[in-house]
NUPANU-880179 format. One line per 5 residues: number of its first residue (from 1); their letters; for each residue x, y, z of C-alpha. Coordinates in pm, 1 decimal. Each point is the difference from the previous one (the first is absolute). Layout:
<gukes>
NUM	a	X/Y/Z; ...
</gukes>
This chain:
<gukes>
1	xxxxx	8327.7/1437.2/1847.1; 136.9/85.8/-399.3; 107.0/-256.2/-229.1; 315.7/91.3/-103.2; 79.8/47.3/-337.7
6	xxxxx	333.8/-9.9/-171.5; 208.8/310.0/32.9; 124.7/-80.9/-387.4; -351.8/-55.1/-150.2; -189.7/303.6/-172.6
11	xxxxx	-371.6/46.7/114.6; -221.2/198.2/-233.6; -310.0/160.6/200.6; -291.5/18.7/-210.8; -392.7/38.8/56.0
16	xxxxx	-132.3/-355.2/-168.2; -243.9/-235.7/76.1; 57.7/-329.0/228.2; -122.8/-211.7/-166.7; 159.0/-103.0/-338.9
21	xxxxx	-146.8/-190.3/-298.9; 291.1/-116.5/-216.1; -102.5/-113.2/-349.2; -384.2/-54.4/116.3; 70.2/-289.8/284.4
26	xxxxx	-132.3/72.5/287.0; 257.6/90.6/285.7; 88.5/-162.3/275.7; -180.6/77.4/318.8; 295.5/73.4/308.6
31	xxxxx	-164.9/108.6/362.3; 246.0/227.2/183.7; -67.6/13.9/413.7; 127.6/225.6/165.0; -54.4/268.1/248.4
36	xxxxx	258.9/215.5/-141.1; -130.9/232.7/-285.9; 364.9/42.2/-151.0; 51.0/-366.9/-11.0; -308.3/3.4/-244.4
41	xxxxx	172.0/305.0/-207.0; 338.1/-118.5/-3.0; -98.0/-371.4/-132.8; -256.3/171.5/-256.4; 302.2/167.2/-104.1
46	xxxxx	254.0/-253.0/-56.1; -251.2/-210.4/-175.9; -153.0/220.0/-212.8; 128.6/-162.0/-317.1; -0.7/-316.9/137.3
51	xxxxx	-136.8/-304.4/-246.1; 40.8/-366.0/45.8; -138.1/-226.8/-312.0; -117.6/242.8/-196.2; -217.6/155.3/314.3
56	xxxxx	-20.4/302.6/182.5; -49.4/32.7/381.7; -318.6/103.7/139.6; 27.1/155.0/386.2; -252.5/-24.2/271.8
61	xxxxx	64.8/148.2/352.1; -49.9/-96.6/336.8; 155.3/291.6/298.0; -96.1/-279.5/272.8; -41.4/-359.1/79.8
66	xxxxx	-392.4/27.0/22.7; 5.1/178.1/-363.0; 223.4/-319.8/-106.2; -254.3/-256.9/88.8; -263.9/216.0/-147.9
71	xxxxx	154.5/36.9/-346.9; 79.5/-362.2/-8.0; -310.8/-115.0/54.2; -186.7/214.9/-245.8; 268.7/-94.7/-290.6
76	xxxxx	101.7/-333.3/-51.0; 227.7/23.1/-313.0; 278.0/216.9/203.8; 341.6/-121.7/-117.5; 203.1/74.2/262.2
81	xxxxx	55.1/179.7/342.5; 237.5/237.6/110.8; -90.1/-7.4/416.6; 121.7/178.7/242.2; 53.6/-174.1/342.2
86	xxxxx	-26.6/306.0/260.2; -335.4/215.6/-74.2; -256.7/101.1/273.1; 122.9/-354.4/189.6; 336.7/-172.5/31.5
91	xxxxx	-110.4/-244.2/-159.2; -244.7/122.7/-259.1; 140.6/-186.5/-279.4; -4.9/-290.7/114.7; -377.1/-15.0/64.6
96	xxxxx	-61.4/107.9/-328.4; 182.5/-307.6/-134.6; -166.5/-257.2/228.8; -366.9/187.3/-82.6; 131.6/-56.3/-445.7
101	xxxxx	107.9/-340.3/67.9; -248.7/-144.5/286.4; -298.0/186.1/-39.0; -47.4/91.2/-372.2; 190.1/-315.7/-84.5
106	xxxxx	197.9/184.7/-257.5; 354.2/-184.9/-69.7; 56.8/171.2/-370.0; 85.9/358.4/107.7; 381.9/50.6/63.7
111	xxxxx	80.2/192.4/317.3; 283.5/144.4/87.8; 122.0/158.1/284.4; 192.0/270.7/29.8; 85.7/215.5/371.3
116	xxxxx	212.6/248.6/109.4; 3.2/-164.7/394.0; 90.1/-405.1/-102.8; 41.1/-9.1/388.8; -375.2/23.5/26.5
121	xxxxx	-46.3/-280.2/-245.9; 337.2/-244.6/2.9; 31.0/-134.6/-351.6; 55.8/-370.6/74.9; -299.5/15.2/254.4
126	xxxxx	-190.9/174.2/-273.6; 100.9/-244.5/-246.6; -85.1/-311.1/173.7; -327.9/83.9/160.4; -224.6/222.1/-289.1
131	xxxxx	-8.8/-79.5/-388.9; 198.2/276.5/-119.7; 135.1/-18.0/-324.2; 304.5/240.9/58.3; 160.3/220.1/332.6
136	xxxxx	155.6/300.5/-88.2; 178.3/281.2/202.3; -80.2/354.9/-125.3; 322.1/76.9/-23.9; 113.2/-247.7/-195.8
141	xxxxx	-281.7/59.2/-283.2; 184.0/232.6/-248.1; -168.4/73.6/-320.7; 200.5/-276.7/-171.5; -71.3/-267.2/295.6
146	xxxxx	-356.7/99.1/-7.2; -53.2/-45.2/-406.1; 147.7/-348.7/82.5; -243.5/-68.8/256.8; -305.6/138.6/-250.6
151	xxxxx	134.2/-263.4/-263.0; 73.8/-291.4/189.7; -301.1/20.9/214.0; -247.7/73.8/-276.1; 164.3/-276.3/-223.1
156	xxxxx	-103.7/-227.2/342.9; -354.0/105.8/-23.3; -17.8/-42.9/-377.0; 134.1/-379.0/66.3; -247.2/-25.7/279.5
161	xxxxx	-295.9/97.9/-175.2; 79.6/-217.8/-339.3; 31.1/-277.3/269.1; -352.0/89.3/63.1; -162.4/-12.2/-317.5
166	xxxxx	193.9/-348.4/-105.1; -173.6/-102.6/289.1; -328.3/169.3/-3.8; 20.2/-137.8/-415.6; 93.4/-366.4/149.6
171	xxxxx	-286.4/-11.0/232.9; -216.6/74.6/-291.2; 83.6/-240.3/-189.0; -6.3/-259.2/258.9; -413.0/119.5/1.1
176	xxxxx	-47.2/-1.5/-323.9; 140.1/-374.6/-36.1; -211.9/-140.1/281.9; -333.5/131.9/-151.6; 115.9/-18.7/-408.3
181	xxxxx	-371.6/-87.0/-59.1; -142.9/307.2/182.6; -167.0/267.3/-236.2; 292.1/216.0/40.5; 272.4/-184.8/50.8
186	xxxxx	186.2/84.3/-314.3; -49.0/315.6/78.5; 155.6/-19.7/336.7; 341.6/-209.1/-111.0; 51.4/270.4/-293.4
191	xxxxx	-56.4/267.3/239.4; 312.4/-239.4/230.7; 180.3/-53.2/-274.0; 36.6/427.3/-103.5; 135.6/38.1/335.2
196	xxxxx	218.0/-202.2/38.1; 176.0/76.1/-315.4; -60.6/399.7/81.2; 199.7/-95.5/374.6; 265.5/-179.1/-167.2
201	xxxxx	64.2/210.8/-269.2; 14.3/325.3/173.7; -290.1/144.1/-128.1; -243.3/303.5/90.4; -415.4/-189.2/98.7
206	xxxxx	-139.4/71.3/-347.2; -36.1/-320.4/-199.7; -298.8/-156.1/-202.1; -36.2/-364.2/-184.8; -249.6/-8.6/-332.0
211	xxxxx	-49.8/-352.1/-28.6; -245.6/-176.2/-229.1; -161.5/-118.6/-308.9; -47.7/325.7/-70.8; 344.2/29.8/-108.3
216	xxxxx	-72.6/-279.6/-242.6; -334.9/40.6/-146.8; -165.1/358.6/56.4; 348.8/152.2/-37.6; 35.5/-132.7/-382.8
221	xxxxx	-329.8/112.7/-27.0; 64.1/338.7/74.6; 329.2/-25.1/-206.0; 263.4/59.3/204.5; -162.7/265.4/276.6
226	xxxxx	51.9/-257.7/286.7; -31.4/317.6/271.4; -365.7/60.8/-124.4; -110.6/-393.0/113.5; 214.4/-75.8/242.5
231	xxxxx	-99.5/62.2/361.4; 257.6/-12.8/318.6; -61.7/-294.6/159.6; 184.6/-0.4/334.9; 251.7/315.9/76.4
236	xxxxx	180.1/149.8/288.8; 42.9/367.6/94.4; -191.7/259.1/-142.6; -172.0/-327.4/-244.4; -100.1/-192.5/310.9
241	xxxxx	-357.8/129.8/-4.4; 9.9/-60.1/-404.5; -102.1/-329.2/-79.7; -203.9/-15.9/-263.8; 25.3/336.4/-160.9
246	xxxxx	136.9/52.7/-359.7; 381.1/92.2/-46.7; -95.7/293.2/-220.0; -237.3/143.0/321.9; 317.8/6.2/233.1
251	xxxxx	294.9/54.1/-237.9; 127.6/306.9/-145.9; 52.2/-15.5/-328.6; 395.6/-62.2/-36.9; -81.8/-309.4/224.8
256	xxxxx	-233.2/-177.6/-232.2; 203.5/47.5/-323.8; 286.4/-165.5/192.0; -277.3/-261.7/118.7; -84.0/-70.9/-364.7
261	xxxxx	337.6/-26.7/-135.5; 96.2/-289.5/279.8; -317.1/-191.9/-97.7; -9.0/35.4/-381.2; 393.6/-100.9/-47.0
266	xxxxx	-40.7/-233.2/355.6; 314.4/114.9/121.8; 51.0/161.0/347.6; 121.8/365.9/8.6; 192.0/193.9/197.9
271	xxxxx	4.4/389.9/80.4; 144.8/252.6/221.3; -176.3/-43.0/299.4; -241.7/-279.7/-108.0; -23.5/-322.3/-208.7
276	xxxxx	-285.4/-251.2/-162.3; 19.4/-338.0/48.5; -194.2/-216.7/-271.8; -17.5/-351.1/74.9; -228.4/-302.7/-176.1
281	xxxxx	-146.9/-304.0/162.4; -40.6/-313.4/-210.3; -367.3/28.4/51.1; -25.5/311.8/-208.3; 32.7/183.4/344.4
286	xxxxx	193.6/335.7/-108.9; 59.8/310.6/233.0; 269.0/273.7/58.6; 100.3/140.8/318.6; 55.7/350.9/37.2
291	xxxxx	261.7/109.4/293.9; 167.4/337.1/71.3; 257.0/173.6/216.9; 342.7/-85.9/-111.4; 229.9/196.6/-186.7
296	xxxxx	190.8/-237.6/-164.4; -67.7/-413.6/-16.7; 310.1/-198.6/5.4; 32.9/-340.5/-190.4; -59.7/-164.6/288.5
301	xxxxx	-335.7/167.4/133.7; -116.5/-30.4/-365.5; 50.5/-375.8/-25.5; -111.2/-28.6/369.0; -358.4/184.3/-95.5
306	xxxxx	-34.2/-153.0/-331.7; 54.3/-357.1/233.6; -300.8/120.3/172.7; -171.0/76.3/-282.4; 55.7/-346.2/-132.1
311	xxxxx	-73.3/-172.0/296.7; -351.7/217.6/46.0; -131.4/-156.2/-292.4; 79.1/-346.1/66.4; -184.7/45.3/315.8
316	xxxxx	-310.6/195.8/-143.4; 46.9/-313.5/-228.4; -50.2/-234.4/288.3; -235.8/207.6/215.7; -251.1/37.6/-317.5
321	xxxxx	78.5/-393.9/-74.1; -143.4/-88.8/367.3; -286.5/227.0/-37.6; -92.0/-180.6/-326.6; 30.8/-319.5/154.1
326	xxxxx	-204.8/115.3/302.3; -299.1/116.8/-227.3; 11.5/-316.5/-213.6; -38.7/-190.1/302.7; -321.3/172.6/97.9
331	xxxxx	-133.3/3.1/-355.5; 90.8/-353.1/3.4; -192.9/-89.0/332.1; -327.1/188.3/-101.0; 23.4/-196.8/-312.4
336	xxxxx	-44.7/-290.0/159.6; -264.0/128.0/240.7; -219.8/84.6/-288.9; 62.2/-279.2/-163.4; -198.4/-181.9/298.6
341	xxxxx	-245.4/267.7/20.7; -36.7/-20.6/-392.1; -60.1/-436.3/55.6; -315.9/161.2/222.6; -124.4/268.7/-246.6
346	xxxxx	150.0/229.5/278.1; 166.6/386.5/-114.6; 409.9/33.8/21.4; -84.6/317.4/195.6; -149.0/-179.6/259.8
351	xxxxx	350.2/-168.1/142.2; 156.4/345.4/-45.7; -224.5/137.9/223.0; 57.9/-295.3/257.3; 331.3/71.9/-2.7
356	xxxxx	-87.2/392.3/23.8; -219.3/-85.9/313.1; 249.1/-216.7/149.8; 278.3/224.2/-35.8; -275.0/276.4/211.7
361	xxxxx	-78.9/-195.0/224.8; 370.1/-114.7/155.2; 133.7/344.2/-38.5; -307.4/128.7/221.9; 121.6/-318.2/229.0
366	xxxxx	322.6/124.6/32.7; 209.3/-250.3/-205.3; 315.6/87.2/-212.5; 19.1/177.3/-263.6; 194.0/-300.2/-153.3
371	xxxxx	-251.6/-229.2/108.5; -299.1/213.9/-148.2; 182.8/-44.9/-304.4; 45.0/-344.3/5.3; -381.6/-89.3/86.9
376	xxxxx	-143.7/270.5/-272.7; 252.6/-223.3/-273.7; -131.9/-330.6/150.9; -378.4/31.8/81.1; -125.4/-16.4/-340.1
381	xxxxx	103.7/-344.2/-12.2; -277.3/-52.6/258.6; -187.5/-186.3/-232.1; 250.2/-213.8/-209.5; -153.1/-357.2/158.6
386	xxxxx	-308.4/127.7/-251.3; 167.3/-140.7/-318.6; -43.4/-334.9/140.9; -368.7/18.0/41.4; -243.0/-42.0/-324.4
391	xxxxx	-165.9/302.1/-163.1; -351.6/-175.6/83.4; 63.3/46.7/364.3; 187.9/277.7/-13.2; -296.2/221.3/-228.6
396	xxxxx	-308.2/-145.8/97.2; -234.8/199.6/61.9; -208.7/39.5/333.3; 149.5/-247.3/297.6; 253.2/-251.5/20.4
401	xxxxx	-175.5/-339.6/130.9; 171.4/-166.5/303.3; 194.4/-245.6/-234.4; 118.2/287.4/-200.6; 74.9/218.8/235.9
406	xxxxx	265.8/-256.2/146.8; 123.1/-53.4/-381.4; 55.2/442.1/43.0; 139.2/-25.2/333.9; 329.0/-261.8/-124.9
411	xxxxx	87.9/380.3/-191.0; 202.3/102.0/340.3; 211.2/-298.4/29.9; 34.0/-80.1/-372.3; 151.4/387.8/-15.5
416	xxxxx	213.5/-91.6/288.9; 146.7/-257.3/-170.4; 41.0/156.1/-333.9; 189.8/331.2/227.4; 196.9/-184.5/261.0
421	xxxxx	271.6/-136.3/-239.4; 165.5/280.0/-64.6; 79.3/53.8/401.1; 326.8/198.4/-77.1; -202.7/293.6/-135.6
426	xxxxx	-142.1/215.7/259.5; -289.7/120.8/-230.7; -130.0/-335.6/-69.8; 39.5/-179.1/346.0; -198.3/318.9/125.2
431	xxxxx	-277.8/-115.3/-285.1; 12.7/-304.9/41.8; -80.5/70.6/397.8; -297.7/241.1/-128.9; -107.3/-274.9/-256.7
436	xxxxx	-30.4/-234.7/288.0; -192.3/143.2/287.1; -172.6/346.6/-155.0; -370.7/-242.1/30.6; 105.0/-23.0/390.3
441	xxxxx	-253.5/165.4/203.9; 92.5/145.6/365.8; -262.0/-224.6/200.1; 151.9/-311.1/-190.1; -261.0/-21.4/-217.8
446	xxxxx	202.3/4.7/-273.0; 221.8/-252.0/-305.1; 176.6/-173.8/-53.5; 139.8/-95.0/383.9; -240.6/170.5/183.3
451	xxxxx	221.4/248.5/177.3; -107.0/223.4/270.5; 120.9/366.5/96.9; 361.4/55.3/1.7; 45.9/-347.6/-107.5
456	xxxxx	-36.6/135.0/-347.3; 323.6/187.7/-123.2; -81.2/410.1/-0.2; 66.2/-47.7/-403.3; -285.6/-234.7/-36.8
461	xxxxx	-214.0/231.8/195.8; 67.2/313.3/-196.9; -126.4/-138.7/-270.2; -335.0/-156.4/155.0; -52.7/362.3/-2.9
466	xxxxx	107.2/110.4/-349.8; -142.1/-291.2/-147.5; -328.1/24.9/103.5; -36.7/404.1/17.6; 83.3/-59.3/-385.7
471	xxxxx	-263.0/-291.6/-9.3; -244.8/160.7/128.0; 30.4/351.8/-207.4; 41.5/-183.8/-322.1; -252.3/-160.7/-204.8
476	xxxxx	51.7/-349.8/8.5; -196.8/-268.2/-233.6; -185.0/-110.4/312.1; -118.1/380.0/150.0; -12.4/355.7/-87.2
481	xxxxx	246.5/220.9/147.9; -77.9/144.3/368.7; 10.6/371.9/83.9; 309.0/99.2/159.7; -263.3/109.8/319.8
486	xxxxx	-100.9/-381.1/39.4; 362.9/-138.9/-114.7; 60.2/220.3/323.2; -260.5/-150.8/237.6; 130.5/-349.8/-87.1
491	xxxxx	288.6/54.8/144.8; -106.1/156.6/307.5; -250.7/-299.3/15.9; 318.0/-259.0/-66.2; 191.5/180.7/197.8
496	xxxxx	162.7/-276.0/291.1; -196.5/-290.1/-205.3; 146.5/-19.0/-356.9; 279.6/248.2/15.5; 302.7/155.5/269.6
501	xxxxx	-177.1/263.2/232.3; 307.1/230.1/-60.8; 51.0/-42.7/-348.9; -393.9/86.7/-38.7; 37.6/263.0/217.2
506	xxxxx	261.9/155.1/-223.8; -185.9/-47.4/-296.9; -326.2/133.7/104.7; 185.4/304.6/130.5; 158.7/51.7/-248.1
511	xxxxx	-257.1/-78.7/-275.5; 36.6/209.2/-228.9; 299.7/-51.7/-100.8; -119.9/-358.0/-115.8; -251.8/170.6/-184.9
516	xxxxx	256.0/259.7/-144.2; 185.2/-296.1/-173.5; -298.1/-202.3/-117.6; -103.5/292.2/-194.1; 341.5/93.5/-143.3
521	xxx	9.6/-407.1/-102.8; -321.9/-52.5/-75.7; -164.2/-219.9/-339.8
</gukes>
């Protein structure tokens, strides 16, 4: 079967190349199938100067329905396809579109059928019972119809796959603002944030964000070269591996004079084919984004990227606010371990590494990340009950007598009652738990209520064994430190008397990672 081509319409045969780059953009990628090699020739032909948003047309070729599902599933950015229904089967076609849509779970590439026997394939059956985009008789394709087709079908998949990216940019996003106090989560909602706007805005994958005080501080410094300090800090496209690097290592240099102008007048610029967002925080949080791809920006994409812009810093704003406040509550909880540990002559560095051995020790037990968190922030507070016992207790040297050592023991509960007031923050109401019961032994041997086993809350027992592994590595004003070889047999000793069998199980299995951190922290 021939498409047929308009009797009035000129055709200029010439030997050029199928695929065609039109101003640098990369062309759009169009399967024909078909088992007839004219077919191929004649649709070559009538599209050879075909171009749809500034884009050429790429063609791949499939003679049968076997070569279809081969090509498909070896390129996944194909367009559209032009598919034959008749081939080596009847039905050829129509396996090939069950096999794009079922199997490879493809629903972006636009297929069209075309056949020269619609008896074989009845176009409302066809319709109804296979995602097809379009049914076409061959006959009825004239050059004219089938330009149509290329445009409206290719302006489908261009809608389809923008679709895409909002969403892909959405979902993002959505990560990035459940875990905002994650190492990378700025990172991540930056990287959400440049596509969406390249989805929305029409725009080819390449975008970066420069974001920082290094717009501020080092860039004045280096008066006015802001592309020698800055460094990409989330991008999409050919920047998505490029966090971190320097502007002037990935830029040409047209690009970074542009770069410099935006952020020494802080003003956003526009270009043919690409613009520069700059943007300020109120936290001295300054960046510029860099997109590209569009010919011309209308007033309404520019205000509707510079609204992005805008609304990027506010939230770096926020995101960098909450990570302040998260750090100043840790630095604020192992102040007031070591002020207890200070009351008993004790090192700051001792509840960090509490916390540090805590934190081990439930990750190797399978908690939460969340939760490791949470007890790493809270266990130096293990010993806050200590500022209500008296330095002459608390630094005498050699042993406590029986009298005193029940004046040392009130330390648990007096903690516990210091913590438990403030039982709408999750931090302290875990402390105040590890205050309480880290003196508990497993064979109820323990203070201050003489709990046994399981009866003691899993926090309370995690530190047992961070407390004392410290305890007994340290230098204390009542021993000399222990080798890390007998810390080691105590616990194997203990192990089912004074501590959890399968918390000491973990740590003595995993020992040297205890070790690891006591030496990183030590005095």
């Amino acid at each position: 079967m021939e498409i047929a081509i308009d009797s009035d319409e000129e055709l200029f045969f010439a030997e050029e190349e199928e695929s065609i780059v039109v101003g640098g953009k990369t062309p759009w990628r169009v399967l024909l199938v078909d088992d007839d090699h004219s077919v191929h020739d004649v649709t070559c032909l009538t599209l050879s100067n075909f171009e749809f948003d500034g884009r050429g047309v790429e063609f791949l070729h499939a003679y049968s329905g076997k070569e279809a599902q081969q090509v498909m599933a070896e390129n996944s950015d194909i367009a559209m396809m032009l598919l034959d229904v008749v081939m080596e089967e009847d039905h050829a076609g129509l396996k090939v579109v069950k096999y794009v849509r079922e199997v490879l779970k493809n629903s972006f590439t636009r297929i069209i059928l075309r056949t020269g026997q619609p008896g074989q394939a009845p176009e409302t059956e066809v319709i109804i019972n296979y995602d097809i985009n379009d049914y076409k008789e061959k006959t009825e394709l004239t050059a004219q119809k089938l330009h149509t087709t290329m445009v409206t079908t290719l302006r489908s998949y261009q809608a389809t796959m923008q679709l895409e990216k909002s969403r892909k940019g959405l979902e993002k996003i959505v990560e990035a603002s459940a875990s905002v106090f994650k190492i990378k989560s700025m990172e991540d909602f930056i990287q959400g944030v440049l596509i969406q706007i390249v989805a929305l805005a029409g725009l080819d994958d390449d975008a970066f964000c420069a974001l920082g005080s290094t717009l501020v501080t080092r860039y004045e410094e280096a008066g006015g070269t802001a592309s020698k300090v800055c460094r990409i800090m989330a991008g999409t496209g050919q920047f998505s591996d490029k966090s971190g690097v320097l502007l002037s290592e990935v830029l040409d240099h047209e690009t970074l004079k542009k770069i410099d102008q935006a952020s020494s007048e802080k003003r956003s610029l526009f270009f043919e084919h690409e613009c520069i967002i700059f943007f300020q925080g109120t936290r001295e949080n300054r960046g510029v984004l860099y997109l590209h791809g569009k010919d011309f920006f209308d007033p309404t994409e520019r205000h509707l990227i510079e609204l992005f812009g805008h609304n990027l810093s506010i939230a770096t704003d926020n995101i960098e606010l909450n990570s302040d406040l998260q750090h100043t509550q840790e630095d604020v909880i192992h102040l007031l371990g070591t002020v207890s540990e200070f009351h008993s002559q004790e090192t700051s560095l001792h509840v960090q590494r509490v916390g540090r051995y805590v934190a081990r020790l439930a990750e190797l037990h399978g908690l939460e990340e969340s939760e490791v968190a949470l007890l790493e922030q809270a266990a130096p507070l293990h010993d806050m009950g200590k500022v209500g016992i008296s330095d002459a207790i608390l630094n005498k040297p050699g042993r406590l007598d029986e009298a005193e050592m029940e004046t040392m023991r009130e330390h648990a509960s007096i903690g516990y009652q210091i913590l438990r007031k403030n039982t709408h923050r999750p931090v302290l109401m875990a402390a105040s738990t590890i205050a309480h019961q880290h003196h508990e032994k497993w064979d109820g041997g323990g203070y201050p209520q003489g709990l046994k086993g399981e009866e003691i809350h899993l926090y309370g027992r995690l530190a047992a064994i961070a407390d004392v592994f410290d305890a007994l590595a340290c230098r204390r004003c009542y021993k000399e430190a222990w080798s890390m070889e007998r810390v080691q047999e105590y616990f194997d000793e203990q192990n089912g008397l004074h501590f959890d069998p399968q918390l000491t199980a973990l740590l003595l299995s995993n020992f040297s990672d205890f070790v690891a951190i006591f030496d990183e922290l030590s005095d």
